[in-house]
N, CA, C and O of each residue as an XYZ file, in Angstrom:
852
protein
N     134.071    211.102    136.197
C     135.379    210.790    135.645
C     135.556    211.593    134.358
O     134.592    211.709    133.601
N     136.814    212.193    134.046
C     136.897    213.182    133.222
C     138.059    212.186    132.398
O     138.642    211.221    132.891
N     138.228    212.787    130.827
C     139.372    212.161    130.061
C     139.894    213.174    129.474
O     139.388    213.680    128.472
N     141.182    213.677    130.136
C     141.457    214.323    128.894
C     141.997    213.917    127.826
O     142.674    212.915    128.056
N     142.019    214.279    126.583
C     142.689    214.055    124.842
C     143.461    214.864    124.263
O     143.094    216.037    124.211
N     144.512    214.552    123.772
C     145.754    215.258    123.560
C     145.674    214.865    121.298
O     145.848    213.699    120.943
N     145.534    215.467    120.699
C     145.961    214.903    119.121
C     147.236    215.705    118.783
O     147.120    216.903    118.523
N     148.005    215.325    118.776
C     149.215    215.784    117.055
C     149.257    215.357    116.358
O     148.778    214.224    116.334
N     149.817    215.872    115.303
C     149.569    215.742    114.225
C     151.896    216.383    113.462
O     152.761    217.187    113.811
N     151.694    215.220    112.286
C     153.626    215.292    112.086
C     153.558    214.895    110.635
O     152.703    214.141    110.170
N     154.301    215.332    110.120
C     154.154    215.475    108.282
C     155.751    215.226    107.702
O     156.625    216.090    107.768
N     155.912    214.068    107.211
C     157.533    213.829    106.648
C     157.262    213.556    104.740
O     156.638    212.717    104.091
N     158.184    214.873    104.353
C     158.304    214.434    102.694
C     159.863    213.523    102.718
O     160.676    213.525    103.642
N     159.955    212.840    101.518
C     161.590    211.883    101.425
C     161.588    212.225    100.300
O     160.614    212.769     99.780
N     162.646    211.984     99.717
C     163.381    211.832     98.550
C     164.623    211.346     98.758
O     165.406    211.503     99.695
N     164.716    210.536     97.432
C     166.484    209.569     97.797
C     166.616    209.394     95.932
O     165.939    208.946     95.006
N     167.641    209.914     96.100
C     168.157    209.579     94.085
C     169.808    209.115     94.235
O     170.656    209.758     94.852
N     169.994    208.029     93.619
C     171.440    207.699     94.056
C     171.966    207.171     92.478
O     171.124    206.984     91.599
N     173.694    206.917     92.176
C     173.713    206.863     91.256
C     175.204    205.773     91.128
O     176.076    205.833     91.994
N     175.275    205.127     90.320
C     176.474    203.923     90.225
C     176.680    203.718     89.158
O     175.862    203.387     88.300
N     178.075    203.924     89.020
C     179.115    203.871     87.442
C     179.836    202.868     87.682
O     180.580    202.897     88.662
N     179.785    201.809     86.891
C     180.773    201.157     86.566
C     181.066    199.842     87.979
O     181.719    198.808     87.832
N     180.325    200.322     89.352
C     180.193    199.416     90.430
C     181.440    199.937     90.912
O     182.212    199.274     91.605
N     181.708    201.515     90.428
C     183.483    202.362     90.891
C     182.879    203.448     91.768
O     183.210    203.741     92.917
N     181.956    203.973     91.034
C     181.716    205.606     91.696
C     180.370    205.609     92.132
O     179.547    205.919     91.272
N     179.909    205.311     93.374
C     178.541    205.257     93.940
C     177.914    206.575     95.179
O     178.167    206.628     96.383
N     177.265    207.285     94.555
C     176.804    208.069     95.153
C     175.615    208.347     95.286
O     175.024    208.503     94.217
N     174.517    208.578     96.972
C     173.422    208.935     97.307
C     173.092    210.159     97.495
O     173.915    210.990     97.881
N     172.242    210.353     97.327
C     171.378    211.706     97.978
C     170.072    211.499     98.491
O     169.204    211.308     97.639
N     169.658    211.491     99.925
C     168.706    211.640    100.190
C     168.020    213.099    101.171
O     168.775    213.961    101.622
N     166.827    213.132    101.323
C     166.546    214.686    102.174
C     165.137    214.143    102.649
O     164.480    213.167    102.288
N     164.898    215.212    103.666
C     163.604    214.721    104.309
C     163.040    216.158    104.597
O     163.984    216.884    104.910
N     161.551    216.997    104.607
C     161.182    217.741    104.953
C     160.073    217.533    106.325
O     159.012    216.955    106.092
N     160.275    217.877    107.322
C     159.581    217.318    108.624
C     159.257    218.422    109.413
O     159.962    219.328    109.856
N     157.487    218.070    109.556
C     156.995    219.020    110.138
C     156.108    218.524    111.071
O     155.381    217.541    110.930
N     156.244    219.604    112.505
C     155.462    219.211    113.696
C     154.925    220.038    114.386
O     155.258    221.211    114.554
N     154.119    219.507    114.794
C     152.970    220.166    115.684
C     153.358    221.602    116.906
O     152.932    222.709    117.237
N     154.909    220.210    117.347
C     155.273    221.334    118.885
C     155.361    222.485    118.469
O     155.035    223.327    119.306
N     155.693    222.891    117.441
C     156.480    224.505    116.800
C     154.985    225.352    116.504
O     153.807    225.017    116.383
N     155.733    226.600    116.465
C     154.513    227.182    116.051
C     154.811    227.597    114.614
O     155.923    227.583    114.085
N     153.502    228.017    113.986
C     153.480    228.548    112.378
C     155.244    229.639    112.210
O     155.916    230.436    112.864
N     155.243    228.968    110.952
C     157.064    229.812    110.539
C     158.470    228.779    111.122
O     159.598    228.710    110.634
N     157.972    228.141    112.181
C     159.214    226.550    112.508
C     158.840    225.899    112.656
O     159.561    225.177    113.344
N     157.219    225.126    112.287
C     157.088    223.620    111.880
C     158.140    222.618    111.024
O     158.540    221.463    111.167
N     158.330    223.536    110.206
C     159.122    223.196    109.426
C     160.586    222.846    109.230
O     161.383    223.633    109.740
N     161.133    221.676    108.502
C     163.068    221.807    108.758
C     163.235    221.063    107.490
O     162.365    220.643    106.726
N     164.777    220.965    107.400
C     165.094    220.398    105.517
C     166.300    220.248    106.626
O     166.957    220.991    107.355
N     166.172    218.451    106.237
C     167.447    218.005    106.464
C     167.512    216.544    105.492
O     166.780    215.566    105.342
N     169.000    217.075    104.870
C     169.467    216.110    103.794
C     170.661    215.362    104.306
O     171.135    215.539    105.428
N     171.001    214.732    103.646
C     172.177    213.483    103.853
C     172.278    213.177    102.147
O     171.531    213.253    101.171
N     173.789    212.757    102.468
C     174.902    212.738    101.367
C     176.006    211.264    101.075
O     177.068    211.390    101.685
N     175.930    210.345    100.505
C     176.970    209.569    100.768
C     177.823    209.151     99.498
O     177.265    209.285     98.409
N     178.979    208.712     99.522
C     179.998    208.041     98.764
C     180.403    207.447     98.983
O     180.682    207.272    100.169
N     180.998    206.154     97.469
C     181.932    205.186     97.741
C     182.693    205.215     96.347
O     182.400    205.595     95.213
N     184.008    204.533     97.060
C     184.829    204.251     95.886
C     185.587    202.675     95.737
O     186.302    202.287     96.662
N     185.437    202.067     94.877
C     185.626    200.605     95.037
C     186.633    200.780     94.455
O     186.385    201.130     93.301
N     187.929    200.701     94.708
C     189.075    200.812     94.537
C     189.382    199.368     93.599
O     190.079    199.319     92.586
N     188.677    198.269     94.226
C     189.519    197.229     93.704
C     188.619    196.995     91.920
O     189.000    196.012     91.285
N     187.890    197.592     91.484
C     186.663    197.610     90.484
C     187.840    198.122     89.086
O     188.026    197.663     87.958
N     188.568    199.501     90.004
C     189.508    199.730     88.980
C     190.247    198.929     87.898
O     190.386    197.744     88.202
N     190.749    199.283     86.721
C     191.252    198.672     85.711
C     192.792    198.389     86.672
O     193.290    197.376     87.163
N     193.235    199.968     86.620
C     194.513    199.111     87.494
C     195.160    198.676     88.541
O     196.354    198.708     88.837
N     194.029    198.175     89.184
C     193.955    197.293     90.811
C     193.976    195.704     89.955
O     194.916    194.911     90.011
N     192.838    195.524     89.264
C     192.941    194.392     88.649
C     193.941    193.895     87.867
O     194.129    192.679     87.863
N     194.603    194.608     87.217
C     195.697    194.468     86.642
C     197.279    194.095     87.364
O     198.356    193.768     86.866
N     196.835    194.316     88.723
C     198.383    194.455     89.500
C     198.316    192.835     90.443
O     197.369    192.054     90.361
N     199.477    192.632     91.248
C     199.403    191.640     91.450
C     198.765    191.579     92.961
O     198.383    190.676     93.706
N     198.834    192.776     93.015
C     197.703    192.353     94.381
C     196.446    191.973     94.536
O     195.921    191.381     95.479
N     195.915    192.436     93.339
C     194.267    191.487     93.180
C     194.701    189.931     93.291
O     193.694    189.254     93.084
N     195.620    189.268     93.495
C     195.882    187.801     94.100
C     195.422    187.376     95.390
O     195.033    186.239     95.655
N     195.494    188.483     96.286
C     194.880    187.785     97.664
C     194.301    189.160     98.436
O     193.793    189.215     99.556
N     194.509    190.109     97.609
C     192.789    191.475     98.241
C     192.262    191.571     97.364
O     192.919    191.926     96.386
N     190.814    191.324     97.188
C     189.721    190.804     96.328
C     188.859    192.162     96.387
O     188.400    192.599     95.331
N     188.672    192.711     97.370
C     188.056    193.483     97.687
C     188.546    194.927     98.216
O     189.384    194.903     99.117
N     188.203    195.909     97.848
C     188.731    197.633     98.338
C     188.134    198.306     98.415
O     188.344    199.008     97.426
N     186.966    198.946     99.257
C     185.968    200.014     99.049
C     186.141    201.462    100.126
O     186.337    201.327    101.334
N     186.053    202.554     99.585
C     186.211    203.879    100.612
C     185.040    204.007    100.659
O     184.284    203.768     99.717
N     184.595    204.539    102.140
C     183.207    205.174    101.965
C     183.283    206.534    102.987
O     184.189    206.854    103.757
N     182.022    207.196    102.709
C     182.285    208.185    103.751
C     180.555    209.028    103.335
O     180.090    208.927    102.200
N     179.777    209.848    104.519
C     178.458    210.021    104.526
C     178.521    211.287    105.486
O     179.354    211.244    106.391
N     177.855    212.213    105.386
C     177.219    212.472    106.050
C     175.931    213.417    105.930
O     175.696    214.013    104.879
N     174.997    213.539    107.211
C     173.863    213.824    107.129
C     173.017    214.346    108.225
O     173.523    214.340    109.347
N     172.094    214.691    108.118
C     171.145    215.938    109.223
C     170.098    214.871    109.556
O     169.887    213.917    108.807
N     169.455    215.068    110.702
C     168.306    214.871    110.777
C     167.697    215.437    111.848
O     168.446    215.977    112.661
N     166.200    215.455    112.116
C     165.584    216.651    113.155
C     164.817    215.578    114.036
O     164.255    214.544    113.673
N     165.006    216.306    115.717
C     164.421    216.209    116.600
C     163.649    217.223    117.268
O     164.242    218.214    117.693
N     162.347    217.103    117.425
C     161.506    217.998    118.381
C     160.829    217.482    119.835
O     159.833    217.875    120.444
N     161.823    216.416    120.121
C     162.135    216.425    122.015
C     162.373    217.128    122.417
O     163.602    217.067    122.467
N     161.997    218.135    122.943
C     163.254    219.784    123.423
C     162.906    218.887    124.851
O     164.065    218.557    125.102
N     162.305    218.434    125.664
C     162.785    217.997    127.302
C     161.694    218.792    128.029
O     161.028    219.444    127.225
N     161.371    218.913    129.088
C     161.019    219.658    130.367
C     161.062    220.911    129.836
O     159.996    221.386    130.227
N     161.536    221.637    129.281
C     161.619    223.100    128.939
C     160.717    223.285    127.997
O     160.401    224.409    127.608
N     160.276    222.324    127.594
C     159.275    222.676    126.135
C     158.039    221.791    126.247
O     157.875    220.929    125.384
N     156.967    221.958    127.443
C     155.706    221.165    127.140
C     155.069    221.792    126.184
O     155.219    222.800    125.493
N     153.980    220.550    126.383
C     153.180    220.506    124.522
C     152.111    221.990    124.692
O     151.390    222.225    125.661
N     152.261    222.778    123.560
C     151.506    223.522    123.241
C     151.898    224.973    124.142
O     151.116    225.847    124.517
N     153.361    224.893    124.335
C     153.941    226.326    125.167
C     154.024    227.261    124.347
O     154.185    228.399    124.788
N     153.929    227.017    122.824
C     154.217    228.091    122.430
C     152.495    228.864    122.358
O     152.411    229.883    121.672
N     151.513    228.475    122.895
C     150.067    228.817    122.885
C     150.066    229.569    124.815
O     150.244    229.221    125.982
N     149.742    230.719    123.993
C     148.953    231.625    125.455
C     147.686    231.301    125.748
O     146.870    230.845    124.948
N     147.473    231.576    127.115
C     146.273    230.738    127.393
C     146.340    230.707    129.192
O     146.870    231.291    130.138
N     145.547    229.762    128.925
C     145.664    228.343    130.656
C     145.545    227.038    130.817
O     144.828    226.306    130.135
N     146.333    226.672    131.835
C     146.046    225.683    131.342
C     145.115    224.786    132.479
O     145.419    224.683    133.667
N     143.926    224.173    131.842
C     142.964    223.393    133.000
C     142.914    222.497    133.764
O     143.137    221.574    132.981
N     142.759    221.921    134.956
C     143.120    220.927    136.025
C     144.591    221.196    136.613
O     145.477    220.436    137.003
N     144.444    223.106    136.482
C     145.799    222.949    137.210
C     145.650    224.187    138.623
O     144.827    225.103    138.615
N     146.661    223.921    139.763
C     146.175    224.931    140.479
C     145.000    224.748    141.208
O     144.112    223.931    140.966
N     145.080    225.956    142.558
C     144.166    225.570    143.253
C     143.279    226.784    143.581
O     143.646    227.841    143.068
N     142.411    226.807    144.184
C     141.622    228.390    144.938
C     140.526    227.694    146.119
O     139.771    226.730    145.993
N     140.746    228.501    147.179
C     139.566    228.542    147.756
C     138.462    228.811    148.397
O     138.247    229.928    148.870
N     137.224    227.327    148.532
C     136.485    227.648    148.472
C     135.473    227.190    149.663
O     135.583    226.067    150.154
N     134.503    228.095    150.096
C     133.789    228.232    151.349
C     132.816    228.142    151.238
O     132.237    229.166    150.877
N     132.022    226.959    151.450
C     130.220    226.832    150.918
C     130.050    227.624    152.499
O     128.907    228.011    152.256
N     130.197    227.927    153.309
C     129.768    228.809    154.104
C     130.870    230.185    154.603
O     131.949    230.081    155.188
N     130.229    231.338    154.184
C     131.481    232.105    154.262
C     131.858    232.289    155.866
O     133.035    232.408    156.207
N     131.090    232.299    156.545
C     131.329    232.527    158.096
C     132.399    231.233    159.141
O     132.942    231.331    160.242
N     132.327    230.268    158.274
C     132.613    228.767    158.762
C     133.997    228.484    157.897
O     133.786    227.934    156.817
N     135.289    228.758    158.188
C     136.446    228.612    157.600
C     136.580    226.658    157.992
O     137.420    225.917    157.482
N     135.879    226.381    158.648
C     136.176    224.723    158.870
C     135.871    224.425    158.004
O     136.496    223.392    157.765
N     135.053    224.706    157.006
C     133.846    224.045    155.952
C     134.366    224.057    154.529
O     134.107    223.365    153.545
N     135.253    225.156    154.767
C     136.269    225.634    152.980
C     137.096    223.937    152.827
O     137.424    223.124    153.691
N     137.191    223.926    151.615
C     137.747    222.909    150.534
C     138.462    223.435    149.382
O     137.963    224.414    148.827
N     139.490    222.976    148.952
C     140.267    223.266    147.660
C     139.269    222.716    146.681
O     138.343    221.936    146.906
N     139.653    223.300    145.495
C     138.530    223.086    144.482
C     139.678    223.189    143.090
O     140.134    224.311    142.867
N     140.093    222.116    142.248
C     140.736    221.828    141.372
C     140.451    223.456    140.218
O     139.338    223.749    139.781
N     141.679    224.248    139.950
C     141.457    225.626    138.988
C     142.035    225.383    137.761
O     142.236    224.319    137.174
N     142.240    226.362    137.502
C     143.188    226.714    136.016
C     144.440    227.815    136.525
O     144.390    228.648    137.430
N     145.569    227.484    135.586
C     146.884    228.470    136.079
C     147.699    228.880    134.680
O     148.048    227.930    133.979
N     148.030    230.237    134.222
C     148.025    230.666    133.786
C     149.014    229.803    132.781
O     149.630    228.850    133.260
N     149.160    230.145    131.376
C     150.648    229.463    131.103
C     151.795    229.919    131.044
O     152.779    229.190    130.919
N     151.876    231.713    131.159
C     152.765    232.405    131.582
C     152.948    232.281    129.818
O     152.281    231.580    129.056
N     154.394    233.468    129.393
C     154.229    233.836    128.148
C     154.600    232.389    127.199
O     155.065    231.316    127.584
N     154.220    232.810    125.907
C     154.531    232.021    124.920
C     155.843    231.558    124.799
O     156.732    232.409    124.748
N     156.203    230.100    124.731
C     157.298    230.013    124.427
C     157.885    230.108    122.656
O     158.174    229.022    122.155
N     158.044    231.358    121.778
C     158.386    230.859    120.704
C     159.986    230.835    120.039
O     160.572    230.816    118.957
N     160.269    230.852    121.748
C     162.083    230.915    121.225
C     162.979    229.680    120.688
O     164.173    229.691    120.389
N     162.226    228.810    120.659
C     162.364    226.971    120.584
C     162.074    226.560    118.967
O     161.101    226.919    118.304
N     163.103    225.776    118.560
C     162.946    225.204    116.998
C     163.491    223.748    117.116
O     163.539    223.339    118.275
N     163.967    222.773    116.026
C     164.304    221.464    115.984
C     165.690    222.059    116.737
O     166.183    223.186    116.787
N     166.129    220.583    117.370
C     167.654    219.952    117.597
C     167.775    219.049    116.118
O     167.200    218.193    115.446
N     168.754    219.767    116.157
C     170.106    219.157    114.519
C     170.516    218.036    115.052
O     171.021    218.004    116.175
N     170.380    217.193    114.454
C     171.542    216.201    114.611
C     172.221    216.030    113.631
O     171.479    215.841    112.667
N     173.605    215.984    113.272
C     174.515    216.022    112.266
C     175.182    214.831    112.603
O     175.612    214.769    113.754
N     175.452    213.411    111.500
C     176.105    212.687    111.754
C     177.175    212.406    110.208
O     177.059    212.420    108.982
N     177.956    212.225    111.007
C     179.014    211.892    110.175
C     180.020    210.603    110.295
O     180.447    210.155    111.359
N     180.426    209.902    108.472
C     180.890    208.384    109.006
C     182.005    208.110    107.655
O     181.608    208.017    106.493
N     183.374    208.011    108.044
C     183.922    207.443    106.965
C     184.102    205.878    107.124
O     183.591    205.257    108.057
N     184.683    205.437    106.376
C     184.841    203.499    106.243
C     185.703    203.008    105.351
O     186.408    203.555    104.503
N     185.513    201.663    105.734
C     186.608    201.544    104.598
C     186.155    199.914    104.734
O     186.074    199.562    105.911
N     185.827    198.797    103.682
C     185.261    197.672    103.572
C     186.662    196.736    102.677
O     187.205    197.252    101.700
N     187.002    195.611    103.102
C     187.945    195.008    102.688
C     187.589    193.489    102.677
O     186.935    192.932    103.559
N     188.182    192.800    101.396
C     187.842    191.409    101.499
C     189.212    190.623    100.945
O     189.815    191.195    100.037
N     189.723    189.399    101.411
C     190.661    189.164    101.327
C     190.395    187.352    100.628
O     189.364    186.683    100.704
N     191.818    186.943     99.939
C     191.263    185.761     99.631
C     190.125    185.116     98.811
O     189.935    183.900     98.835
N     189.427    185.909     98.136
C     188.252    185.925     97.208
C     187.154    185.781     97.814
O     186.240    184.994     97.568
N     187.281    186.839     98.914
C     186.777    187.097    100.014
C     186.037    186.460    100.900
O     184.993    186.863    101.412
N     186.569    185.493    101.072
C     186.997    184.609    102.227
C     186.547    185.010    103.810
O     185.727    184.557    104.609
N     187.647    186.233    103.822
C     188.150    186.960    105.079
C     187.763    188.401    104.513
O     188.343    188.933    103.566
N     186.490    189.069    105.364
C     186.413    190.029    104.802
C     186.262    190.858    106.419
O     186.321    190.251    107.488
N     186.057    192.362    106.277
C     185.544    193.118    107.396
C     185.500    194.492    107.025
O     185.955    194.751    105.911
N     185.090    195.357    107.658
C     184.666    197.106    107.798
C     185.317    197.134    108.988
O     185.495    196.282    109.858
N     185.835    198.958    108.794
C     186.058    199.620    109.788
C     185.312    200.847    109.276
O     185.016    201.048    108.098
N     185.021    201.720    110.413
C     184.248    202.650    110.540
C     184.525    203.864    111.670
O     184.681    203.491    112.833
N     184.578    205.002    111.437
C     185.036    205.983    112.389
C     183.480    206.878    112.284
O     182.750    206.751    111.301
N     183.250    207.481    113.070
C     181.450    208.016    113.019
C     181.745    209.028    114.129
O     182.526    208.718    115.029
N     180.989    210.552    114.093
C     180.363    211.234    114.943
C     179.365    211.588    114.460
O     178.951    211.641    113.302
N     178.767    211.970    115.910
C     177.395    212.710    115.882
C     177.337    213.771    116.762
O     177.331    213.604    117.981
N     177.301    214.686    116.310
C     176.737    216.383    117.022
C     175.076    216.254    116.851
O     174.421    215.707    115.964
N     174.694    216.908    117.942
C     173.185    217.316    118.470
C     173.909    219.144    118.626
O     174.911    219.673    119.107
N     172.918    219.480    118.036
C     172.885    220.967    118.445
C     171.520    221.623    118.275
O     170.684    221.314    117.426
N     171.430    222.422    119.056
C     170.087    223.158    119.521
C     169.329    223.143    120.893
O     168.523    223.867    121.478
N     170.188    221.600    121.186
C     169.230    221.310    122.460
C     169.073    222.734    123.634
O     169.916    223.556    123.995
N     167.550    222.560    124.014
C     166.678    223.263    124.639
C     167.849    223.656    125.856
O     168.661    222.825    126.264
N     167.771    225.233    126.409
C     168.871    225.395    127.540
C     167.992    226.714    127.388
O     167.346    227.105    126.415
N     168.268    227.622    129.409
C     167.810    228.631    129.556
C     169.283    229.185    129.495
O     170.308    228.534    129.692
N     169.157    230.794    129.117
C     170.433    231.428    129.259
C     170.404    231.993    130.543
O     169.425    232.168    131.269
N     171.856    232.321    130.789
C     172.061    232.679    132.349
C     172.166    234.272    132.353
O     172.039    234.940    133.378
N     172.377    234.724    131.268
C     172.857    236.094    130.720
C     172.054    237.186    130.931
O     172.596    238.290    130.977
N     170.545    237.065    131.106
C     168.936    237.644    130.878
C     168.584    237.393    132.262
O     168.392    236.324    132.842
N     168.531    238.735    132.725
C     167.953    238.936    134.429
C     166.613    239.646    133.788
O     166.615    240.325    132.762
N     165.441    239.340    134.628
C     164.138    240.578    134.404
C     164.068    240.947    135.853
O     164.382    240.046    136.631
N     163.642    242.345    136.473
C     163.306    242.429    137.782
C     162.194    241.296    138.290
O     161.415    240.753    137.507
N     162.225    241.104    139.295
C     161.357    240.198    140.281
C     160.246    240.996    139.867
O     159.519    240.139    139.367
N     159.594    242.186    139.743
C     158.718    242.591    140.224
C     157.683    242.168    138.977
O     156.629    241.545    139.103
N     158.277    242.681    137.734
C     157.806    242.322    136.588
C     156.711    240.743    136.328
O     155.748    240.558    135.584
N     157.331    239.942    137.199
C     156.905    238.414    136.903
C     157.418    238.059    135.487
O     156.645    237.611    134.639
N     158.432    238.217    135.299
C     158.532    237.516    133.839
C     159.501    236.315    134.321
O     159.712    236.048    135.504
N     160.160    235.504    133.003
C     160.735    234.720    133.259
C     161.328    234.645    131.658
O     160.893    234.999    130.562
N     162.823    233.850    132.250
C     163.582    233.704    130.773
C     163.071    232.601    130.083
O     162.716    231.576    130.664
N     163.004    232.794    128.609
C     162.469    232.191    127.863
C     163.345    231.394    127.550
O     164.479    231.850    127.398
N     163.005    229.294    127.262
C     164.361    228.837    126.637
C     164.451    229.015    125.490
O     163.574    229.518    124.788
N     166.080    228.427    124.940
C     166.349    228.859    123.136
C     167.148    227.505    123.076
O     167.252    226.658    123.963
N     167.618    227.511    121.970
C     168.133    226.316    121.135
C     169.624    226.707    121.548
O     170.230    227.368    120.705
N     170.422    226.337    122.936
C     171.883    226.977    123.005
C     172.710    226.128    123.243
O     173.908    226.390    123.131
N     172.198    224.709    123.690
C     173.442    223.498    124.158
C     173.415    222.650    123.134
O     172.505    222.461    122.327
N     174.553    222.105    123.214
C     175.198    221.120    121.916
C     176.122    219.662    122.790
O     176.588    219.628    123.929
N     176.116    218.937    122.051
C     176.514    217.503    122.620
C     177.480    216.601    121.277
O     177.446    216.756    120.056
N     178.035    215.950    121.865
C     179.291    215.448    120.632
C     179.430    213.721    121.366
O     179.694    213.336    122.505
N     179.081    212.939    119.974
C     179.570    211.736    120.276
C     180.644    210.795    119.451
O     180.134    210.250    118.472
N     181.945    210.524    119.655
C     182.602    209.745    118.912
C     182.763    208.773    118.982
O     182.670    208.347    120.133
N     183.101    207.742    117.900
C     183.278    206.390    118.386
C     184.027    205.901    116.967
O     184.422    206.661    116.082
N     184.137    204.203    116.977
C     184.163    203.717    115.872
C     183.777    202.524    116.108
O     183.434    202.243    117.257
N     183.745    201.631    115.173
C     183.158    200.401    114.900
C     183.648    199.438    113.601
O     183.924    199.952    112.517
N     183.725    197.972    113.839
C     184.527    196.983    113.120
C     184.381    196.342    113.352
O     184.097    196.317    114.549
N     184.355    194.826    112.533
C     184.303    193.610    112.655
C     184.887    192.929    111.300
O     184.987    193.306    110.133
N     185.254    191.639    112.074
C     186.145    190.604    111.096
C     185.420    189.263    110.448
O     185.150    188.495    111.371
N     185.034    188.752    109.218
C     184.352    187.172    109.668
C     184.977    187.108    108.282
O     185.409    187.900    107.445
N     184.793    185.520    108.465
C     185.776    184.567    107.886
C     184.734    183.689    107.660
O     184.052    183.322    108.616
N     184.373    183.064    105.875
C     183.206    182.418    105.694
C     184.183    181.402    104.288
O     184.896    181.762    103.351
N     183.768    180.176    104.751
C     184.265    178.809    104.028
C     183.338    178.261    103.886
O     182.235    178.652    104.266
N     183.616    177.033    103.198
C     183.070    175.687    102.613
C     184.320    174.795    103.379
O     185.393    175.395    103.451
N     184.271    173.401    103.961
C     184.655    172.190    104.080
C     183.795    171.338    103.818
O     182.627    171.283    104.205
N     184.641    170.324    102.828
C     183.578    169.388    102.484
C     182.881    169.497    101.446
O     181.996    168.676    101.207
């Protein structure tokens, strides 16, 4: 009985510095440096930061001052956005493609403990080549983005968020169709970072919190 063992190895720096005036002008910064194994030396590496703001409208001198601070208690804008990295590339990117080589327990050849006696031949578990390096492959981006808007009513009583949000993925793993090599050659197209994906949506909710009694 054989085992094979697989180790990676993944390295994340953070930083987050954020800053608030007055409970009016609130702003984050955070970033992440993330590094992985799948890539080879020169794109282990990625820098993806994120950004956010708010503005509490109702904090203002002259929100408070007006007569609508009587029954909206509450006013906040917000809005963010930010990166972050994936190194799932899918089926197109097994572990350690970007390494030439072979790879073992794969493939077959055979073999004849008697050369005269073709009844007697058996397959015998080989090695198969890994064909070239893949180093055309780096992170998928994900870029998300979110504005808002937070409201409380009644001395906030009756409060809720609304929220509008996308998210783009870009990079994901794709072969191009563009790149013919002759048959004869044995080569094959290498994948690259060429498909992209888009998700929109939004999101909201209402609650209503009392005392009776």
């Amino acid at each position: 009985v054989s085992e094979r063992l697989s180790v990676g190895t993944t390295a994340s720096f953070l930083m987050r510095a954020g800053y608030d005036y007055a409970s009016r002008y609130i702003f984050d910064f955070s970033a992440r440096y993330d590094g992985s194994w799948k890539f080879p030396k020169g794109q282990r590496w990625g820098f993806f930061p994120s950004f956010s703001g708010a503005w509490r409208i109702s904090e203002e001198p002259f929100f408070k001052d007006s007569s609508v601070n009587n029954w909206l208690s509450n006013l906040k804008l917000r809005a963010s956005y930010g990166m972050m990295g994936d190194d799932n590339l899918g089926g197109l990117y097994p572990d350690y493609a970007y390494l030439s080589g072979y790879n073992y327990y794969n493939g077959s050849s055979l073999f004849a403990a008697d050369p005269f006696n073709s009844v007697s031949s058996s397959k015998v578990v080989g090695t198969a080549s890994k064909g070239i390096p893949v180093t055309t492959l780096s992170w998928i981006t994900v870029k998300m983005m979110n504005i808002g808007i937070d409201f409380g009513f009644f001395n906030n009583k009756l409060t809720g968020e609304f929220d509008v949000f996308q998210r783009l993925r870009d990079g994901i793993a794709g072969t191009p169709s563009d790149i013919l090599f002759p048959l004869e050659t044995g080569l094959s197209v290498l994948p690259e970072n060429l498909n992209s994906d888009r998700h929109l949506g939004c999101d909201t909710f209402i609650k209503w919190r009392d005392n009776i009694g």
